[in-house]
C-alpha positions as CSV (number, residue, x, y, z in Angstrom):
1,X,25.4,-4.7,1.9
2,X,26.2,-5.0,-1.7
3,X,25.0,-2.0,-4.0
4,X,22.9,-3.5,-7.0
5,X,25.0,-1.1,-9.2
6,X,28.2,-3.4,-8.1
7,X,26.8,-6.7,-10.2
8,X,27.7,-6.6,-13.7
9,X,24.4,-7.6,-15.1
10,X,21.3,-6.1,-12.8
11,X,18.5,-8.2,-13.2
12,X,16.2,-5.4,-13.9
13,X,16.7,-1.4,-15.3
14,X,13.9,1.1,-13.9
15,X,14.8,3.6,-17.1
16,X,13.3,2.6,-19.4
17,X,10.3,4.9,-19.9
18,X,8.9,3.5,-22.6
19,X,7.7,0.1,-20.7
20,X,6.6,2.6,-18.4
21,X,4.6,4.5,-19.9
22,X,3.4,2.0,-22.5
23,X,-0.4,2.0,-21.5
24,X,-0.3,6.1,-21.8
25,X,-1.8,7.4,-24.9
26,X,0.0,10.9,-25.9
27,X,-3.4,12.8,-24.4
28,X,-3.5,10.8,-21.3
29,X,0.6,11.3,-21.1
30,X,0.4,14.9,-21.3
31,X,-2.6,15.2,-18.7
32,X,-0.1,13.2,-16.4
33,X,2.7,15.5,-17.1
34,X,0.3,18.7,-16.2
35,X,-1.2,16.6,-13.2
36,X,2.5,16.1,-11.8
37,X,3.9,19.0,-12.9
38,X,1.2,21.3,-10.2
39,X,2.1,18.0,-7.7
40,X,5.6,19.3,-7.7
41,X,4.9,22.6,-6.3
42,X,3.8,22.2,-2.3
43,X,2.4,26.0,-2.6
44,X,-0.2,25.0,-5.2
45,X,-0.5,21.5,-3.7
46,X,-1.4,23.3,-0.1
47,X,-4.0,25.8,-1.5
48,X,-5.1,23.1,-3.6
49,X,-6.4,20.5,-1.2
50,X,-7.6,23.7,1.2
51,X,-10.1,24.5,-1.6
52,X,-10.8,21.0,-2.6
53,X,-11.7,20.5,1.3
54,X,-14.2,23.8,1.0
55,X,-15.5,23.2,-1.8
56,X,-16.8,19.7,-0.8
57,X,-17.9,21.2,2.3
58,X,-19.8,23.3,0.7
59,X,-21.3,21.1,-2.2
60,X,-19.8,23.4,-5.0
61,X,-20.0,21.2,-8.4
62,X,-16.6,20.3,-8.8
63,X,-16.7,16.8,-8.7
64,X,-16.3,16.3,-12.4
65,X,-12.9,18.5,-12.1
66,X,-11.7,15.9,-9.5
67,X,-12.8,12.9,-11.3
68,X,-11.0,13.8,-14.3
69,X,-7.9,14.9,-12.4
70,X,-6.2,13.5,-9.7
71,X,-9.6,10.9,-9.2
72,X,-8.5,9.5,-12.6
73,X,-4.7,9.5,-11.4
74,X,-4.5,7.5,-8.4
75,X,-8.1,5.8,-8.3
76,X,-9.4,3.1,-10.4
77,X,-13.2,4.1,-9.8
78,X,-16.0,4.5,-7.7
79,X,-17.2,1.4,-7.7
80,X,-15.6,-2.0,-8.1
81,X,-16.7,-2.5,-11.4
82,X,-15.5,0.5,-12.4
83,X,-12.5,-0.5,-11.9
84,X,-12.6,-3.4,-14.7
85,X,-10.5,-1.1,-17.4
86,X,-8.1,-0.5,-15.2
87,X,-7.7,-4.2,-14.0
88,X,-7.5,-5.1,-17.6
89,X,-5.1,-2.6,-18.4
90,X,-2.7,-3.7,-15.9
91,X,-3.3,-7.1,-16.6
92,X,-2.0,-6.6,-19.9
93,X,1.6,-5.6,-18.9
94,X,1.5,-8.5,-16.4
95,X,0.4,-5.9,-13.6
96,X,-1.8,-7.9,-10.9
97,X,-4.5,-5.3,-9.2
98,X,-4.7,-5.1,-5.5
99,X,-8.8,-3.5,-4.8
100,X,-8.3,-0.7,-2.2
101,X,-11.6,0.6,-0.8
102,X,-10.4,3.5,0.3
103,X,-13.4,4.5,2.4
104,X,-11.5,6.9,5.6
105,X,-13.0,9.1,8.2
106,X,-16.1,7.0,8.6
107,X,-17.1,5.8,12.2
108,X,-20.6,4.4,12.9
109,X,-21.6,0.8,12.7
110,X,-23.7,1.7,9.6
111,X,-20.5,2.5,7.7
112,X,-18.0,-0.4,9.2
113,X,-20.7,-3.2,8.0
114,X,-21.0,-1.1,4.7
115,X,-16.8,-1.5,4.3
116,X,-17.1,-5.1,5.5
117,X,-19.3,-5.7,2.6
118,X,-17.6,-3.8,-0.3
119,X,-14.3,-6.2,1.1
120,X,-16.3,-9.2,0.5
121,X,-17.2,-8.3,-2.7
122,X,-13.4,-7.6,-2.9
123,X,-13.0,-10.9,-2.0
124,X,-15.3,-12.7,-4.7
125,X,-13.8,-10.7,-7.0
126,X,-10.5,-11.5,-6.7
127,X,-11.3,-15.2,-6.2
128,X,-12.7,-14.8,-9.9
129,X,-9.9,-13.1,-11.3
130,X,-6.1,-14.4,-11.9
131,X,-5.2,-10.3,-12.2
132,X,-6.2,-9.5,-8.4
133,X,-3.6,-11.5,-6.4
134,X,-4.2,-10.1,-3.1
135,X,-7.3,-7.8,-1.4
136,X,-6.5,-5.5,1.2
137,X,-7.9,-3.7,4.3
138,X,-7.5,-1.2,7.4
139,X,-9.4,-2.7,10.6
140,X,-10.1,0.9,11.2
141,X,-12.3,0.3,8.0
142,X,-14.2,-1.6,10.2
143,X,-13.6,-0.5,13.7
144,X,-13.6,2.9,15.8
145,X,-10.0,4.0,16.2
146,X,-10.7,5.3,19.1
147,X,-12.3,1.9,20.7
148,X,-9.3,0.2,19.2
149,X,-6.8,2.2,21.0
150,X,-8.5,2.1,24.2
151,X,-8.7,-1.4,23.7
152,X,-4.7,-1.0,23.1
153,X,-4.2,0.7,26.4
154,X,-5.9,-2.1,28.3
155,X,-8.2,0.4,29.7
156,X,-11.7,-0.9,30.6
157,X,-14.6,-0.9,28.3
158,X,-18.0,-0.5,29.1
159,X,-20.7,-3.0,28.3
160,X,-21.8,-1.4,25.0
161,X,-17.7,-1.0,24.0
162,X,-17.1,-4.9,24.6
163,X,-19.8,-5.5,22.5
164,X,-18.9,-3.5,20.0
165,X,-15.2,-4.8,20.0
166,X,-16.5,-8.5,20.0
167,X,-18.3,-6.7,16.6
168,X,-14.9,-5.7,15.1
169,X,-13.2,-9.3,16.0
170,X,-16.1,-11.1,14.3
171,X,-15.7,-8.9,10.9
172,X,-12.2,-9.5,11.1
173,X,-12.8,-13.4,11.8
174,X,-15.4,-12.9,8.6
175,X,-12.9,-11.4,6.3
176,X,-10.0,-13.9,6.7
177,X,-12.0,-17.1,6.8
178,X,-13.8,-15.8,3.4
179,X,-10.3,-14.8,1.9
180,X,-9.3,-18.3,3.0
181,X,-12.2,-20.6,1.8
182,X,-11.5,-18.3,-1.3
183,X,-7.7,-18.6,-1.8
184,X,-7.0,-15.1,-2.0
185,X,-4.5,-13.4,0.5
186,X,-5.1,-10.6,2.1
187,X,-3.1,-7.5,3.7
188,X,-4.0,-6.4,7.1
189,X,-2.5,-2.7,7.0
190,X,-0.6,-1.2,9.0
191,X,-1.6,2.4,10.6
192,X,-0.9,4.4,13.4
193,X,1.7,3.2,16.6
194,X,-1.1,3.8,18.9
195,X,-3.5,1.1,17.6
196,X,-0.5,-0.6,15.7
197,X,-0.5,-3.4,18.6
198,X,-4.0,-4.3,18.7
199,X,-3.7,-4.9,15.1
200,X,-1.1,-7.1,14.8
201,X,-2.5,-8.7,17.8
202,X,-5.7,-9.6,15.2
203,X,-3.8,-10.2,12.3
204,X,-1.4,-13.2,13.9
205,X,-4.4,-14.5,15.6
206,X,-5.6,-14.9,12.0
207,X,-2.1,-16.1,10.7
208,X,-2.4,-19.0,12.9
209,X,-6.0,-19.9,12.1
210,X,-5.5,-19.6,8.7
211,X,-1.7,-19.8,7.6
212,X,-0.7,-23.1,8.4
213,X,-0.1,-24.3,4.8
214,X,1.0,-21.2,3.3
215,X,0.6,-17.3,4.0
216,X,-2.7,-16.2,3.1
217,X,-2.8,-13.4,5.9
218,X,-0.2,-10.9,5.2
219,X,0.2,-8.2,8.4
220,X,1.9,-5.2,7.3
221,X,5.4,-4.0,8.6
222,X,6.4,-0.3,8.8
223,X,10.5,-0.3,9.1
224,X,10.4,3.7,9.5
225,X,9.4,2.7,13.5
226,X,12.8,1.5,14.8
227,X,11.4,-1.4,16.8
228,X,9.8,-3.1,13.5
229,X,12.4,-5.1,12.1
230,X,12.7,-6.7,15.7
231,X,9.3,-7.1,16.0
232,X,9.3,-9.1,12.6
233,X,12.1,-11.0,13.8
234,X,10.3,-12.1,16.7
235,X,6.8,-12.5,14.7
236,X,8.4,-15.4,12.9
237,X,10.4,-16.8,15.8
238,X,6.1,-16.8,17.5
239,X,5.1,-18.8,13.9
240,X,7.9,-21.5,13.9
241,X,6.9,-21.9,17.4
242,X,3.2,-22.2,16.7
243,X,3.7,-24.0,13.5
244,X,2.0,-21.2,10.8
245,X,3.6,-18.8,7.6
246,X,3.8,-15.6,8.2
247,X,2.8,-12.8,4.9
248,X,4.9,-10.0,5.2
249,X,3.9,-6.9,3.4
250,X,7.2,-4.5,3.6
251,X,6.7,-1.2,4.1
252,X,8.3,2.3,5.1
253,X,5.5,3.9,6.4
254,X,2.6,6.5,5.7
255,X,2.1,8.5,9.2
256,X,5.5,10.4,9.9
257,X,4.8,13.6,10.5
258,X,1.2,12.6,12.5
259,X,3.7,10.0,14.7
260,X,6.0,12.8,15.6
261,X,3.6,15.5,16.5
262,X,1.9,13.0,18.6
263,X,4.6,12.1,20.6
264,X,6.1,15.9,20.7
265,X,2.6,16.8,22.3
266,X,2.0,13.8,24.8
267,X,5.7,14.0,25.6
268,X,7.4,10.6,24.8
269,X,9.5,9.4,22.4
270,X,8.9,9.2,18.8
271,X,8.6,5.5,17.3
272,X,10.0,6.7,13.9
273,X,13.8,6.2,13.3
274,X,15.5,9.9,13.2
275,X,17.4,9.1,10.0
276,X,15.9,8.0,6.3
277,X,19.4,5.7,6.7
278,X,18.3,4.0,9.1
279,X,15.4,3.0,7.9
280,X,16.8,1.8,4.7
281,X,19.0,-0.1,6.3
282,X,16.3,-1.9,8.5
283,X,14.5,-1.8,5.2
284,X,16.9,-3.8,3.3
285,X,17.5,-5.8,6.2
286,X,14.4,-7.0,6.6
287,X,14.4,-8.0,3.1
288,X,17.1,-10.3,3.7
289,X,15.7,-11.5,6.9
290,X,12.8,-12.7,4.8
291,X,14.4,-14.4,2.1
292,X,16.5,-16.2,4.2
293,X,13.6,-17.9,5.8
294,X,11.0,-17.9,2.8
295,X,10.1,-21.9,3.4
296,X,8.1,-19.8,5.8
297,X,7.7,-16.0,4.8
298,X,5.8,-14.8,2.1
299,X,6.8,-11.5,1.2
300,X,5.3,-7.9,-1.0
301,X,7.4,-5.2,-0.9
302,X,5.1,-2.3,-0.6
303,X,7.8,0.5,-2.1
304,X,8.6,2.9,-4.4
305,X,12.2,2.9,-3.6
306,X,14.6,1.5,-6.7
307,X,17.2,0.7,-4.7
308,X,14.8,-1.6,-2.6
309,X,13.2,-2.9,-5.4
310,X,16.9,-3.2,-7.1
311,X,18.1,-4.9,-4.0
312,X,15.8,-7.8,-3.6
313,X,15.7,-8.6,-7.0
314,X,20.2,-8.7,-6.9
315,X,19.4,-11.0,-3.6
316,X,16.7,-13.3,-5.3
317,X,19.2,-13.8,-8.1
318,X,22.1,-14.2,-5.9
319,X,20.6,-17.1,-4.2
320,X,18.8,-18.9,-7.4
321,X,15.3,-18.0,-7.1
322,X,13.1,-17.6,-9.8
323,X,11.6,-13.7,-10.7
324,X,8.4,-15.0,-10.3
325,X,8.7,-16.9,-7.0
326,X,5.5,-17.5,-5.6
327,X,6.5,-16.0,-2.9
328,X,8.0,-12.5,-3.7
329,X,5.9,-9.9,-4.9
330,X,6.1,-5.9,-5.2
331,X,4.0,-3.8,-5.2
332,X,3.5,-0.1,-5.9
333,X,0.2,2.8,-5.8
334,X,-1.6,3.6,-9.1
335,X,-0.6,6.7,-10.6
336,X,2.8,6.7,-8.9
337,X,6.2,4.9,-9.8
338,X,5.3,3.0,-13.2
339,X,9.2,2.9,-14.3
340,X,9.1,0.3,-11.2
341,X,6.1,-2.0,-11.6
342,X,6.1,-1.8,-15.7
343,X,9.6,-3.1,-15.7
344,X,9.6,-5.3,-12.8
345,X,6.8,-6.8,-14.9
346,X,8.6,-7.0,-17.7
347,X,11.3,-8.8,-16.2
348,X,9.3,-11.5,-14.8
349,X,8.4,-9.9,-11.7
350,X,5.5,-10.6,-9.8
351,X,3.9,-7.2,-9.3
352,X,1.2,-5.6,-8.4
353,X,-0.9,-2.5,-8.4
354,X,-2.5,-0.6,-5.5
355,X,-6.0,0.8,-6.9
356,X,-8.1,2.3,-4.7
357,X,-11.6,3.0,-5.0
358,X,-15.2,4.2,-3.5
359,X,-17.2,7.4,-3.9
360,X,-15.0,10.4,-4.6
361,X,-15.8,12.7,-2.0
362,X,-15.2,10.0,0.5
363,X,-11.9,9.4,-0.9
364,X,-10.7,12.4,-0.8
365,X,-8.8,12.0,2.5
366,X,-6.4,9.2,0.5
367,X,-6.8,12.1,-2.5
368,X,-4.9,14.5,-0.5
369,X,-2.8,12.5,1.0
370,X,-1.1,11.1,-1.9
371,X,-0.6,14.8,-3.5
372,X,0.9,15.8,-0.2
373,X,3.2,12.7,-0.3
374,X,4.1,13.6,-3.5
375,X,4.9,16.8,-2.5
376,X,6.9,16.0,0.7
377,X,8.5,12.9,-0.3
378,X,12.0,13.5,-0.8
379,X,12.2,13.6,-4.6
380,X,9.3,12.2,-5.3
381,X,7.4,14.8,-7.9
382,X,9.8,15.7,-8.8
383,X,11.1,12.1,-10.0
384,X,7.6,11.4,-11.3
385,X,7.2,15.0,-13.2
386,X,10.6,14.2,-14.9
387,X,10.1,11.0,-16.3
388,X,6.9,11.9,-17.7
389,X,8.4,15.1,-19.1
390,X,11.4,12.6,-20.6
391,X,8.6,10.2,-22.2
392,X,6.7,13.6,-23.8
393,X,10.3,14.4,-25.1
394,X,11.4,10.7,-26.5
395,X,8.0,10.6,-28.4
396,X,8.7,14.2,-29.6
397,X,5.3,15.2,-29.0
398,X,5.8,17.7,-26.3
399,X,4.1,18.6,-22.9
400,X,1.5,21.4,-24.6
């Protein structure tokens, strides 16, 4: 594979912070800096969420601390509504929005009609807006995970668990026909290996129903397992067959360390490759394997790698496609990796914006996971804390 650094003319540069940053006042920039700077310590980061976990649990007032913190950071509201600023703000730099609900933890019928709703809305909204390019949703949203792995294991279901599985197929059913009648595409996402199969099982049921023009169902493909670039291989290979698009949302992954300990305790072998090499290289593989066959791939890249997101965009110009392909998009979380999707943007990119949102102590699950990615993620604060720092320095105002 050809390094992007070995073209004499890259067709985008991720340093420069000051597209980056360009929607930061020096207040909000410095609040980032302090924000990232605690982020970059896993001792403060681990006592940190351990309090924030008690605290809720105990209804101590300190909602107003998170909402002005790391709520503010990586969330675009509580409501969809709320998250008109941010929409706009994005929308300025040429930063689509993708509406996360980021609802977890929640498991009664009550609360998966509840989610089903707030994704319609989704829907609407984005069907009324040119900034929201795609909606997005976890079918254990809207299902129990554990009724969708037994379902996975082929075990047999009771009376009351058919019916309640014939429940999650008809939201599901609900959610891509409105997204279709709509326009808008929607991400299926990926999740754990152990109810991985039953989702994709949904989602290219709903490929075939409703991609046969174009993709507007994207399932979700996590290249940190080592069987997923075969398995896209052979998604496609299933598509041609059957005569519909496939939308492929690139990914690395989000459950690594919960993967392993699984399979360390129920004694099998771990679906995660046992090198970040090797899943770079299926990585940037299955980029290529996608824009060789785009007349029937549509593609996000979900990363906040630069050489990923460097690599595609060499390949796009290396075979004459357009930055803004309809196509091709990446995409990146709030609050994280803004060097990326400012200048992609800027560069004629089409790019988009995670933003989460729902009430903030239900959120709090996808609150503490992204400061413990942070934390963990090889580099990651760290790269955050020091571009932030660099910005504070190049507009000589400091970090106090």
């Amino acid at each position: 594979m050809d390094h992007p650094a070995q073209k004499n003319h890259p067709p985008v540069s991720f340093e420069d912070i000051s597209v980056a940053f360009s929607s930061k006042s020096d207040g909000q920039l410095r609040k980032t800096y302090w924000l990232f700077k605690v982020m970059n310590q896993s001792r403060a980061v681990n006592l940190g969420t351990f309090f924030l976990k008690l605290a809720l649990k105990l209804h101590l007032p300190i909602k107003n601390l998170i909402r002005s913190t790391i709520f503010e950071q990586f969330c675009g509201g509580e409501t969809i509504s709320q998250c008109d600023s941010t929409i706009a703000r994005l929308g300025q730099a040429g930063i689509g929005t993708i509406l996360d609900y980021s609802v977890e933890g929640e498991e009664t019928e009550e609360s998966f009609a509840h989610t089903m709703d707030e994704l319609l809305k989704s829907i609407d909204k984005a069907a009324d807006n040119a900034h929201i390019p795609f909606c997005v949703f976890k079918i254990s949203g809207i299902a129990s995970s554990d009724l969708l792995e037994k379902v996975q294991r082929a075990q047999t279901l009771s009376q009351e668990e058919e019916e309640a599985f014939a429940r999650v197929k008809q939201r599901v059913e609900t959610l891509c026909q409105s997204a279709f009648q709509k326009d808008v595409r929607l991400f299926v996402d990926a999740e754990e290996s152990w109810i991985q199969d039953i989702i994709d099982l949904l989602a290219y049921e709903m490929m075939e129903k409703y991609n046969q023009e174009k993709a507007i169902i994207f399932n979700t493909y996590q290249l940190y397992r080592h069987e997923t670039f075969e398995a896209l291989k052979a998604a496609y290979l299933k598509a041609r067959e059957k005569g519909y698009h496939i939308g492929a949302k690139l990914v690395r992954g989000a459950y690594m360390e919960k993967e392993r300990l699984r399979a360390r305790e129920n004694n099998y072998s771990s679906p995660i490759h046992t090198s970040k090499e090797a899943v770079d290289q299926d990585y940037n593989a299955a980029i290529d394997f996608c824009l060789e066959h785009l007349q029937f791939i549509a593609i996000c890249l979900g990363t906040h790698n630069e050489y990923s997101s460097q690599y595609c965009a060499c390949r796009m110009q290396r075979i004459g496609l357009a930055n803004d392909d309809p196509r091709i998009w990446f995409a990146q979380l709030l609050g994280m990796s803004d060097n990326i999707s400012f200048n992609l943007a800027k560069a004629g990119y089409n790019t988009a914006k995670y933003v989460p949102y729902g009430p903030i102590a239900s959120v709090m699950p996808y609150l503490i996971r992204r400061a413990q990615e942070n934390t963990a993620m090889s580099g990651q604060s760290s790269r955050e804390y020091k571009l932030i720092k660099n910005e504070l320095d190049r507009r000589g105002i400091g970090s106090l």
